[in-house]
C-alpha positions in Angstrom: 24.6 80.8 60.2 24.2 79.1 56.5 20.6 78.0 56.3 20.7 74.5 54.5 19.1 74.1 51.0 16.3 71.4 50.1 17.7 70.7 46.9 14.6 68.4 45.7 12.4 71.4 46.2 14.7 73.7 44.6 14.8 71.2 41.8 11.2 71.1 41.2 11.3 74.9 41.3 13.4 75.5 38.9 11.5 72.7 36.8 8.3 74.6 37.1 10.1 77.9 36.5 11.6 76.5 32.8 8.0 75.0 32.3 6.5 78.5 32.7 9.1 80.1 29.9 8.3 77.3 27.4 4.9 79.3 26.2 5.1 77.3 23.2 5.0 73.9 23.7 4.9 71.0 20.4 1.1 70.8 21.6 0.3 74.6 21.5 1.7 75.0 18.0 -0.6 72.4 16.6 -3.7 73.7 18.7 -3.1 77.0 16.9 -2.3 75.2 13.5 -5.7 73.6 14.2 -7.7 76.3 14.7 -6.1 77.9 11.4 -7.5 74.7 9.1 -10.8 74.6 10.7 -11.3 78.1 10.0 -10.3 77.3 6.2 -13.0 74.1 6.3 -10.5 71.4 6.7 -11.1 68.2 8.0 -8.4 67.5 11.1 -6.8 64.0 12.4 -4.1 63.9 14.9 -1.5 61.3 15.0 -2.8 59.4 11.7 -1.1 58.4 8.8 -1.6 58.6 5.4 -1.1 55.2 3.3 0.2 54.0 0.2 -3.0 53.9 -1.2 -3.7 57.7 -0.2 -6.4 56.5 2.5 -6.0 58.2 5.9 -6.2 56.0 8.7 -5.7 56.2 12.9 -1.6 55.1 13.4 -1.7 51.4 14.9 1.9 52.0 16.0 1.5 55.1 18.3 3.4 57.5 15.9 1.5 58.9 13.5 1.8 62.5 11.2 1.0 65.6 13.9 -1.9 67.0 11.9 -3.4 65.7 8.8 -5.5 68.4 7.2 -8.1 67.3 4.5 -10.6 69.6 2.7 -12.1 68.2 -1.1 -9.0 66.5 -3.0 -6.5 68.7 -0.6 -4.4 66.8 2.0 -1.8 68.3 3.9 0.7 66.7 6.3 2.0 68.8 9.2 4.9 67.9 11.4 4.9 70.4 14.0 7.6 71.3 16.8 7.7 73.5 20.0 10.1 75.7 22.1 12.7 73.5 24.1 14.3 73.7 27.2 17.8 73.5 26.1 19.1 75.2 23.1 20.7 72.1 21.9 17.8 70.2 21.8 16.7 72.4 18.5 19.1 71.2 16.2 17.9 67.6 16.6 14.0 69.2 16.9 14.4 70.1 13.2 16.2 67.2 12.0 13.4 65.4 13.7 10.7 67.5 12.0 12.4 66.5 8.5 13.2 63.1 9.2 9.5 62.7 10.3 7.9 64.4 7.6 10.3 62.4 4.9 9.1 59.1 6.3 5.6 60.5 6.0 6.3 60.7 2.3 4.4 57.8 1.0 2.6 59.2 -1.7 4.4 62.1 -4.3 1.3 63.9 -5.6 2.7 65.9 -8.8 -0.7 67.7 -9.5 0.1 69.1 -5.7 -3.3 68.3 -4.3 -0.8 66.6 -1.3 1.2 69.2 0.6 4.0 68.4 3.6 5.0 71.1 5.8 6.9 71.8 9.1 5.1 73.9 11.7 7.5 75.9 14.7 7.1 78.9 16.8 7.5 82.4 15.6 9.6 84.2 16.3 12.2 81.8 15.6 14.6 81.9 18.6 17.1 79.2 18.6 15.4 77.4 15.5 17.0 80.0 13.5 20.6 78.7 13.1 19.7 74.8 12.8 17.0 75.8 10.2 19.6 77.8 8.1 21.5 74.5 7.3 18.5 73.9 4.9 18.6 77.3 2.6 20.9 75.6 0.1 19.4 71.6 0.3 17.9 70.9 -2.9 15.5 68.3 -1.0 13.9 71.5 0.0 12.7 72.4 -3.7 12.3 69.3 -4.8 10.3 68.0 -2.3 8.2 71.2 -2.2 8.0 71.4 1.7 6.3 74.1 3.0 6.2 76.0 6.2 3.6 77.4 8.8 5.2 79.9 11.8 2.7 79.9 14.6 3.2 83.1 16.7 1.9 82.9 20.2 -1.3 84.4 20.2 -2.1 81.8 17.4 -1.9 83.8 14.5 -0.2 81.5 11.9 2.0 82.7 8.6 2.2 80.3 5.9 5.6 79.9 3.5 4.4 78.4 -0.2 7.9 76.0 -0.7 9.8 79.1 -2.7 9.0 81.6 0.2 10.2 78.8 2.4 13.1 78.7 0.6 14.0 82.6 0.7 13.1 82.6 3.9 15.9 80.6 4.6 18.1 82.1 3.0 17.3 85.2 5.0 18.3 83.7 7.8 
């Protein structure tokens, strides 16, 4: 005798089960990311934006930078990304990240006091092959992106843009 299957409840099993494996969701790597600027005396906003006129401000539209991190004259803008449930999904999670982070660009500080950067889990996982596209873009140096690799017991390892770049090419 074949015993029938509840496919809805097996559904919402394996839902749960794919849940359970993502340990590092978009909203844990900026928790960690958090907890690594307050402990360096920065100021934190979620979902704000910074203007043209270098004010900070709460995002009227909904969508707003991940983390804005400001300490004296030193502003950083974070765009942060998570594990994902399929491995596709990663290659449009970093173009994403850099297409959110480039419209974030409103304001090019050239004495460096404003810093954008792209936050993902460590170790890399599948963000490894979509993120190697970038070792030879010269928007990487010239924009002077840097990079933070949250691991998941919220240690976080920052990438100056030249590290970011040779890590890269590492890759």
């Amino acid at each position: 005798m074949v015993k029938k299957i509840d496919t809805e409840a097996f559904k919402e099993f394996l839902k749960r089960r794919i849940r359970k494996q993502l340990k590092m969701k978009e909203n844990v790597v900026i928790r960690h990311l958090e907890n690594y600027f307050r402990k360096k005396g920065f100021e934190l906003h979620r979902s704000w934006i910074l203007d043209k006129k270098g004010e900070i401000r709460r995002a009227t539209r909904g969508v707003g930078t991940d983390l804005i991190a400001k300490r004296s004259e030193e502003l950083w803008l974070v765009e942060a990304k998570g594990e994902r449930k399929r491995k596709a999904s990663y290659y449009v999670s970093i173009d994403v990240a850099f297409g959110q982070l480039m419209s974030r660009i409103k304001i090019f500080d050239h004495d460096e006091n404003i810093h954008y950067a792209i936050s993902i889990p460590y170790p890399l996982g599948y963000y490894e092959a979509p993120l190697r596209r970038f070792a030879e873009s010269q928007a990487m140096s010239i924009l002077k992106i840097h990079l933070f690799l949250v691991h998941e017991n919220g240690e976080v390892n920052y990438k100056n843009p030249n590290q970011f770049i040779a890590f890269l090419k590492q890759l």
